[in-house]
N, C-alpha and C positions, 0 to 999 in steps of 0.2 A: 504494500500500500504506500504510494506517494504521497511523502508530508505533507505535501501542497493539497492534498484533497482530504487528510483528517482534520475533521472539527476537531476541533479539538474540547474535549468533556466538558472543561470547565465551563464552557457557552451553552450548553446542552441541556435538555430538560430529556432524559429517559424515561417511557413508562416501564412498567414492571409485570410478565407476563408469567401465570404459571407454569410451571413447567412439567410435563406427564413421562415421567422416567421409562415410561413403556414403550411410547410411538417416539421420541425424540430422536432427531436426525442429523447428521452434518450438514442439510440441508438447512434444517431448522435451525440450528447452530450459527450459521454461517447468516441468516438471515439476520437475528438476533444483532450480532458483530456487525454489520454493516450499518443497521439501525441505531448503531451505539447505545444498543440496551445492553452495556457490558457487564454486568453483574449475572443478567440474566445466559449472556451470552457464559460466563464463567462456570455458570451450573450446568450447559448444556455441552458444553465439552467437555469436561470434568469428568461427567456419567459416559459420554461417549470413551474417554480414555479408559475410564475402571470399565467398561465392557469388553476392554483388548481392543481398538482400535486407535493409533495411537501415530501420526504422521508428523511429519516438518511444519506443513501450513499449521496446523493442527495447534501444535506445542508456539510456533511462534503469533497465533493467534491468543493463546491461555496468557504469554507473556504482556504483549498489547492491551490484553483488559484487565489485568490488574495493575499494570502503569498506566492507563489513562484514568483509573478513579483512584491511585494513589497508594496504593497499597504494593509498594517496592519491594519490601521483602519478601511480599508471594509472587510479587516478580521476579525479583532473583531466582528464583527454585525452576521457574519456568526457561528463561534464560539461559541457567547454567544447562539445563538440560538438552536447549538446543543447540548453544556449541562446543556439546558432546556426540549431538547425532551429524551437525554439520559445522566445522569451526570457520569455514568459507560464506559468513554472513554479509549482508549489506551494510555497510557503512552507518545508516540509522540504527541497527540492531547493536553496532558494537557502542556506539553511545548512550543507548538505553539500559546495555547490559552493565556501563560503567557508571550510570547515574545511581543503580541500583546496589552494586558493589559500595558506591558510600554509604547510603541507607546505613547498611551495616557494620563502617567503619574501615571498611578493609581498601582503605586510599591507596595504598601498595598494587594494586593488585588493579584497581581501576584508572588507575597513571599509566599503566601496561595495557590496559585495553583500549585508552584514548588517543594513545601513539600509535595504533594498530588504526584508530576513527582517522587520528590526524592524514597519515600518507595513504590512505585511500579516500577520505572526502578533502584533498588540500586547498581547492576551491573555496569551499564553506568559511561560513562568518565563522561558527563555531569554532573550525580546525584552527584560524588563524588568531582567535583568541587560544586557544590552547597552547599553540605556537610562541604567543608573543607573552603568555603568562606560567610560564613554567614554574615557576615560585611563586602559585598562587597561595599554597596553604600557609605558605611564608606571610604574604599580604594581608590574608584572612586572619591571621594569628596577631599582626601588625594592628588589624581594625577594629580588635575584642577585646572584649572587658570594661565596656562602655553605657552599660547597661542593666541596671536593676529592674530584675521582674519577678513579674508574681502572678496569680490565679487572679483573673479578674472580678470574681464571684459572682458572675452572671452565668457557666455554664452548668451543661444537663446531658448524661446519659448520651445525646443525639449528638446534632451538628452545630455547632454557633460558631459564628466565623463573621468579618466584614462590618465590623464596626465603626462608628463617626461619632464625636461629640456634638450633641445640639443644643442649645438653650440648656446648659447646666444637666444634659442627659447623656447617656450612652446608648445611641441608636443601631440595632444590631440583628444578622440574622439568625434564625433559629428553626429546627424543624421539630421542636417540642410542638404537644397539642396539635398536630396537622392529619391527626385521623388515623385509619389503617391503614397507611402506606407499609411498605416493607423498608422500616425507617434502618434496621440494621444494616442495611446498603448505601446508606445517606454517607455522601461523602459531599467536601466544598463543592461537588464538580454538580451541587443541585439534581439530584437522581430522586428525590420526592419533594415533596410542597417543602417551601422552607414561608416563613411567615417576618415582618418586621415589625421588633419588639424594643420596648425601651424601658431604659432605669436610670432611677436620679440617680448623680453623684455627691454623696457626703464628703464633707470636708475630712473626714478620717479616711479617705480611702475607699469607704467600703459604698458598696451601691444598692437602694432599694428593691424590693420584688419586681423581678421582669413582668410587662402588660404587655399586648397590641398596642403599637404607636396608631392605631386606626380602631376605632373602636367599633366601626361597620365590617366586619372581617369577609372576606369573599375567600373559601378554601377553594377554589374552582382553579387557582392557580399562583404559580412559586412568585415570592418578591425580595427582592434582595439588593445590597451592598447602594445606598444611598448615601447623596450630598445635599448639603445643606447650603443655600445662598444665604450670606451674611447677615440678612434682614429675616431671615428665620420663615419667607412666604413662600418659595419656591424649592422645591424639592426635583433634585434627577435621580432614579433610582433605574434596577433592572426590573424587568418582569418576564416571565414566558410570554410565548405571540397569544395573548388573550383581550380582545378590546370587545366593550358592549359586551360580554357574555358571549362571544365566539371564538372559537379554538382556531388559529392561522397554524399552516403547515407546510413544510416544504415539497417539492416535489419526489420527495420520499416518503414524504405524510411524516415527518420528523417536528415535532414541535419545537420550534429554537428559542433565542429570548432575546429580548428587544430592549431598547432605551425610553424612558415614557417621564413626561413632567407634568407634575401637579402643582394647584394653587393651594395656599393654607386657607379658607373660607370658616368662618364661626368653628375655629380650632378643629374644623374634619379638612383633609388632604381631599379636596376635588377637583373637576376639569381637570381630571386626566388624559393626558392626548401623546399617542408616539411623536417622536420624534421621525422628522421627513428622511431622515438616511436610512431608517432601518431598513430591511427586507425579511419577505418569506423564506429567502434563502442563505443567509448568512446570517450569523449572531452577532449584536453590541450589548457591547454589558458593563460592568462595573465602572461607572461615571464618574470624574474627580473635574474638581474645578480650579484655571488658573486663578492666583493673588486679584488680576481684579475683575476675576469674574467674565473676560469675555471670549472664553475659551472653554471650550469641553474638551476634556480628554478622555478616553475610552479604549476599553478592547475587543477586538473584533478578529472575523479570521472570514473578511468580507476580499471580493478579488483584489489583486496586488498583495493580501498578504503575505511576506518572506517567510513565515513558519506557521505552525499549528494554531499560533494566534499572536498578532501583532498590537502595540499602541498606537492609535490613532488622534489626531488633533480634531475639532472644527469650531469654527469661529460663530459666536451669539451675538447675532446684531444689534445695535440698536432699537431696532424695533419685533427683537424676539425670534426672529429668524433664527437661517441658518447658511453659513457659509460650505463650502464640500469640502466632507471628512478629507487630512492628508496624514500619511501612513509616518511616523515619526522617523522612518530610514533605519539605516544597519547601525547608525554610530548608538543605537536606543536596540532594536529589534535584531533577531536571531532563527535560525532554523527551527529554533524550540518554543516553548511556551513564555510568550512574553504578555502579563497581564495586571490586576490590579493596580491602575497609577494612580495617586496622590499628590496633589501639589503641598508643599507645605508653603508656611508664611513668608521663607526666606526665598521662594524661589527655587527649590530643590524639586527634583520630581523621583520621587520613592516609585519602586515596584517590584514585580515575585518574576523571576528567571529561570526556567534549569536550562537555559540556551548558552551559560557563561558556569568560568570554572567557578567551582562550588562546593558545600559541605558536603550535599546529597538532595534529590528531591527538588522542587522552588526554594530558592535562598530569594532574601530579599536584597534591592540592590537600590542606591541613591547616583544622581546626577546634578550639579546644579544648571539648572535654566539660565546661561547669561543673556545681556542685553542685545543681541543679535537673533535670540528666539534659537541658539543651537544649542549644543549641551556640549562640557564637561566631561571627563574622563570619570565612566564609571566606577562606583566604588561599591565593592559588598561593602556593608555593614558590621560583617562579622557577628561572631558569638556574642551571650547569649542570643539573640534574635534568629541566626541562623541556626543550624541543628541538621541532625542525616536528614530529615524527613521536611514534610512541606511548610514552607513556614510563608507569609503571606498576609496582604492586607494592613500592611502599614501606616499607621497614621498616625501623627504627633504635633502638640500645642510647643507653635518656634519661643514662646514666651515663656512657660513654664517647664519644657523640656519633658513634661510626659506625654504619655501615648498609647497605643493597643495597636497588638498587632494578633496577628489567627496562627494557628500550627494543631497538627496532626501529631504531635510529637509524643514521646513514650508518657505513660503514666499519666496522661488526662483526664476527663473525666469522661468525654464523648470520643465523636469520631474525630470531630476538630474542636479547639478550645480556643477564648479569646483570653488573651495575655495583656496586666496594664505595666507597665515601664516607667523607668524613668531616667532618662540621658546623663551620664553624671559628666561625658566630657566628648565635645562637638570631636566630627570625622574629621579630624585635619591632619593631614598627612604630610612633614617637612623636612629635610634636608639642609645640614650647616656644611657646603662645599667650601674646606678648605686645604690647608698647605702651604708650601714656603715657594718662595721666587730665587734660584738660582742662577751663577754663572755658569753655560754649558762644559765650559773646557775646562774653569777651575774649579765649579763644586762650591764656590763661593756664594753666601747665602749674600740676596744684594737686598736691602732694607731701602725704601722711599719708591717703589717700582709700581708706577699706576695701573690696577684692575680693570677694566669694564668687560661686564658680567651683561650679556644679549640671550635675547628668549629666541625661540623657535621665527618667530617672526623679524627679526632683526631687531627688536625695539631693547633700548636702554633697560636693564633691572638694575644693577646700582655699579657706581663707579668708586672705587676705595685705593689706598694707598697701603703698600706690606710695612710693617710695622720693623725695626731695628735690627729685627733677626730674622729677615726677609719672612715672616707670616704675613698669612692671609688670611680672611674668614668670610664668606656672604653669608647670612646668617635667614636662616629660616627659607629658604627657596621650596618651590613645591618637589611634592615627588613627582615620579614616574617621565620628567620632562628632559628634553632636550637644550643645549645650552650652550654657549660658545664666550669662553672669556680671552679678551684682546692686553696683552698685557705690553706697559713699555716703558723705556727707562735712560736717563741721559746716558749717551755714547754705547746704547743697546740700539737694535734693530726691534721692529714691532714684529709682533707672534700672536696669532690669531689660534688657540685650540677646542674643538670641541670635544663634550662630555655630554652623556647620557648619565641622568642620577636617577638612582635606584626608586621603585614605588615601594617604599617603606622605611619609616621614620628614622632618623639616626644622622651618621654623617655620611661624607665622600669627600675621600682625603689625594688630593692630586698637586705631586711636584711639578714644576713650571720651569725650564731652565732657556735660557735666551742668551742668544749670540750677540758677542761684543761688536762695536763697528772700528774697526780699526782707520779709516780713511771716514772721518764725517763730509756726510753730504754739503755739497754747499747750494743756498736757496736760489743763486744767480744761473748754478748748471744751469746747462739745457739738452734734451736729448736731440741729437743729431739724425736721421731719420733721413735723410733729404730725398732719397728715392719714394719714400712711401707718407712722407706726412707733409699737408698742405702748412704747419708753421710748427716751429721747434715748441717745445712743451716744457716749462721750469717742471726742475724735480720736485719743488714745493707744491706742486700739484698735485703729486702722488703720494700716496698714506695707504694705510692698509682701511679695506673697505671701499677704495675706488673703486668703479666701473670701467674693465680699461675701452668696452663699447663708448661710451659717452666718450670718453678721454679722446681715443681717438678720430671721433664721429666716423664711426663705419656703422650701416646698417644692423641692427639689431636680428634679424630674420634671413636665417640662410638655409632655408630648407620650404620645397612642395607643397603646398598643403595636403598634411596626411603624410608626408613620407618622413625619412631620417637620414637620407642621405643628402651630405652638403652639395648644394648645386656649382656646378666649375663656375658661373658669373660670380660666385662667393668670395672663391679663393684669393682674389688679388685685394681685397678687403681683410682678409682674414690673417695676411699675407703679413699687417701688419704689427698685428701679435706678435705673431715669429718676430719681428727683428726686433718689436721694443725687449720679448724675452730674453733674445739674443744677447741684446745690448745688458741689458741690468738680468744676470743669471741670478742673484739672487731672491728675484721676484717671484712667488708662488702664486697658482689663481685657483680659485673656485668658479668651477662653471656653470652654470644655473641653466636649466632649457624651461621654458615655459610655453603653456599653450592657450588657447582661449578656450570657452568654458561650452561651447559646441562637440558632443561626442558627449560619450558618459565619462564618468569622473574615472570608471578605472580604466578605460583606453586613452585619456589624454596623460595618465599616469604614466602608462606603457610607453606611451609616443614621445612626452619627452623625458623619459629616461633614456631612450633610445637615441634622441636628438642629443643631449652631453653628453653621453661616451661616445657618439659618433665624431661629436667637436674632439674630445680628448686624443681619441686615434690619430684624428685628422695634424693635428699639433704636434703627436708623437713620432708620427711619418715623417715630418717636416724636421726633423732632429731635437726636438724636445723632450728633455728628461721626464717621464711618467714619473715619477717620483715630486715633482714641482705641480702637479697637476692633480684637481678633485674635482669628481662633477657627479652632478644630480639634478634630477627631473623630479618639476614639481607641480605637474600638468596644471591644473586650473584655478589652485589652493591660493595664487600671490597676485589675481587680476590688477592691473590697474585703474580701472575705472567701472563704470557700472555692469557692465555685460554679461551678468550671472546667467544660471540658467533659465530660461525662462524669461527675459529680456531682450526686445526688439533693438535691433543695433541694427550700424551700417557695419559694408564689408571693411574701410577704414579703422572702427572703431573695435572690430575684432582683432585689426592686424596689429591694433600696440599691446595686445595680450600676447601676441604671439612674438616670443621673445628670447633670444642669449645675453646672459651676461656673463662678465667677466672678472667676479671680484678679487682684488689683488688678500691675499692673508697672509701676506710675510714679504717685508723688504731686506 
């Protein structure tokens, strides 16, 4: 089954069929499974396997329905068994089998299966966070112990999960009281009626007897995981497709669940009405609201989405509307379950992942929103909050630093249980990069030698001076970031190095050692050029961080559009690199290719990666030491002007995206 076509449960309303151990079929079996009646489906293969029938689809269908309602360690059993009968699985299987290896602790053992996920799916968002976080339990370890919690004392024997604070209440759901459903199958993923329920909050902690936040109760169908607008009148919640008393259904006859807002009217929730994006054929569900309200975020696993279920935006007009859903991208969403978002007060957007490395199950994960509307490097959260099994549904007061969040986790009271918290120390994750400044050839530590300390984008983070015993310190820098410190010093040469600091708190200790100048420049030179430059150039021009493109006004754009091969009309332009490097050999350059923001992001990536090492070659041919030479493509990441995607331009105004530079990092 391809990800791209499971609903993925959590969106799901299953009904519950009995099942006649006599006539039960793998037909019927298989029906069940497709209708993601999987509990049901659980029992009808189960009987089929203890009858001696007992196949591959078979065994990796038993694994699938007890990972899609959570229940990981009866999917381990299933799992391991299949690659026993066949250890040549699909790429999805071996990552299921390794989300489920942590369930029960055994990380050893599922590091070794996700390496086996990695070089068979290395395409995948997954594999390449795998790839790029190999020390994630490192990180995760790094992000724990930030959190006091406890039993919320709202839960019951069943399901409660998906809580909000309202008006001095905790608003939540519950599949207590919802009738004769077969509640012992009730898992978050809504497999019987679930109801929303509330309780005051005391000042001590504790919370009144749970009621219906509605006291006209309709059991005819599930409601769950609401938000609350700040004025306390409007409400977004989920509900199964049920409107007027009619049951909506897909063209599976599968009941899904929809997004629906109500007014607060003489204290009853009325004028209930879906929401215009929903459909009969895909689910939105658990609604969260941006800081000022004019944004909806949700999950859905409606077309375009990259996994089982993705986070979605859409904009609330002015005048109540709505603007159309956009999928939040890969830098948020995964091949896996990506669900329950939250904004909190800061701007932060919380949610439940097992698409990203993890304890085991949904771990929950934070971002923050900056002012560009993109996001920040995610972060788990870590322990306690995380755990082997599904943890989820996060939400927390930025003011008071508590909050509630849902887990399925060992010793609870139900199937899932809501957890209250309390933050004792914010996710900030820093790095003191520092070290001494030495003489390369004597070892001499050289004290007064100025730092500047550049972020991934070129922009200043701070400028400092080494201290008498040539130290150095930038103090508190983030983690996980890319970085380039330009260091220099009377009668030194400037030296440009970059460093990658660790995603995890602590330091990063790097010597720095710089070549004397024996022969100072003087500001009246001038480079002599005469065949290739229209007027001599003072050396006082040059510094580290020039562009020698502008320098020399040679065209910026020496390649096809679409290709990477430099065009011959280029060469005699290019021609004059070679002799300025010729002339001053101890000049090194950084080559930058850039493209304009036409193509998708990972082929302009591709393209001009391909365009600077093409330029480097090209240099290298020409008698230039590889060794003086660094290049990198940074397809559409550094535009100069507005020509995003999605922006009408001229062909002019794409062609100044389309670019080489040439930055000097060392005189």
């Amino acid at each position: 089954m391809g990800t791209k076509k499971i609903t993925y449960t959590i969106l799901l309303l299953c009904f519950f069929f009995k099942i006649n151990a006599q006539t039960i079929s793998i037909k019927d079996a298989d029906k069940k499974y497709e209708d993601y009646a999987y509990a049901d489906a659980i029992k009808a293969y189960e009987h089929i396997v203890n009858k001696g029938t007992k196949d591959e689809k078979i065994v990796q269908r038993l694994g699938n329905s007890y990972y899609f309602i959570g229940e990981l360690q009866e999917a381990l059993k299933w799992y391991e068994d299949l690659f026993r009968m066949n250890d040549q699985q699909e790429s999805e299987y071996l990552y299921r089998y390794a989300q489920c290896l942590k369930s029960t602790g055994n990380y050893q053992k599922a590091n070794e299966i996700l390496e086996r996920f990695n070089q068979k799916a290395g395409l995948e968002k997954r594999a390449s966070l795998i790839r790029n976080e190999k020390n994630y339990l490192e990180e995760i370890k790094s992000n724990s112990g930030r959190f006091d919690i406890a039993d919320a004392g709202i839960n019951s024997p069943y399901s409660d999960y998906g809580s909000v604070v309202y008006n001095n209440k905790i608003v939540f759901t519950s599949a207590r009281d919802t009738g004769g459903v077969a509640k012992r199958y009730f898992k978050w993923t809504n497999k019987s009626f679930s109801k929303l329920y509330k309780a005051d909050l005391m000042p001590d902690g504790s919370v009144s007897k749970p009621e219906f936040l509605q006291k006209k109760e309709n059991t005819k169908f599930n409601e769950s995981t609401p938000v609350f607008t700040k004025d306390g009148r409007t409400m977004y919640f989920t509900r199964n497709n049920f409107i007027d008393g009619k049951r909506g259904a897909s063209e599976k006859e599968i009941t899904l669940l929809k997004l629906y807002r109500a007014e607060l009217i003489n204290d009853e929730w009325e004028n209930i009405k879906e929401l215009p994006f929903n459909s009969d054929q895909y689910s939105t569900a658990h609604p969260a609201l941006s800081v000022d309200e004019k944004t909806l975020y949700f999950a859905s696993d409606m077309p375009g989405t990259l996994g089982l279920s993705d986070l979605f935006k859409v904009a609330i007009n002015g005048d109540g509307t709505f603007g159309k859903p956009e999928n939040l991208g890969d830098s948020i969403n995964t091949e896996g379950r990506d669900t329950f978002p939250f904004i909190s007060g800061e701007n932060e957007l919380y949610f439940a992942s097992d698409g990203r490395p993890g304890l085991g199950g949904l771990d929950v994960f934070v971002s923050k929103i900056n002012e560009y509307n993109t996001f920040e490097d995610v972060e788990n959260v870590g322990e306690p909050i995380n755990s082997k099994q599904d943890d989820f549904g996060f939400t927390i007061d930025n003011k008071n630093r508590n909050g509630f969040f849902s887990s399925n986790r060992e010793n609870g009271h139900g199937l899932d249980d809501i957890y209250r918290f309390t933050e004792t120390r914010k996710l900030v994750c820093e790095q003191d990069l520092m070290g001494t400044v030495i003489d390369s050839e004597s070892n001499e530590l050289l004290p007064n030698a100025s730092l500047t300390l550049f972020d991934e984008k070129s922009n200043v983070v701070l400028t400092i001076v080494s201290d008498e015993k040539g130290n150095y310190i930038f103090p508190n820098i983030k983690c996980g970031k890319k970085y380039a410190i330009r260091v220099s010093k009377n009668d030194y040469g400037m030296k440009e190095i970059p460093i990658a600091v660790k995603k995890v708190n602590g330091k990063t200790t790097l010597q720095i050692s710089i070549d004397k100048v024996f022969k100072p420049m003087v500001a009246a030179k001038t480079i002599e050029v005469k065949k290739v430059l229209v007027s001599p150039i003072k050396i006082g021009a040059i510094r580290v961080g020039t562009d020698l493109a502008k320098l020399l006004h040679i065209p910026m754009n020496f390649f096809d559009l679409g290709k990477a091969t430099i065009k011959k009309t280029s060469e005699p332009q290019l021609q004059k690199v070679v002799n300025l490097l010729n002339e001053y050999p101890s000049i090194k350059l950084d080559i930058r290719s850039h493209t304009d923001s036409r193509q998708s992001d990972a082929n302009n990536m591709i393209l001009s990666e391909k365009r600077a090492q093409s330029t480097k070659n090209w240099l290298i041919q020409k008698g230039i030491d590889g060794n003086r030479l660094t290049a990198k493509g940074y397809g559409e990441t550094k535009l100069v002007n507005r020509c995003a995607d999605g922006v009408k331009c001229t062909e002019k105004e794409h062609e100044q995206n389309r670019r080489s530079e040439f930055i000097i990092t060392n005189l």
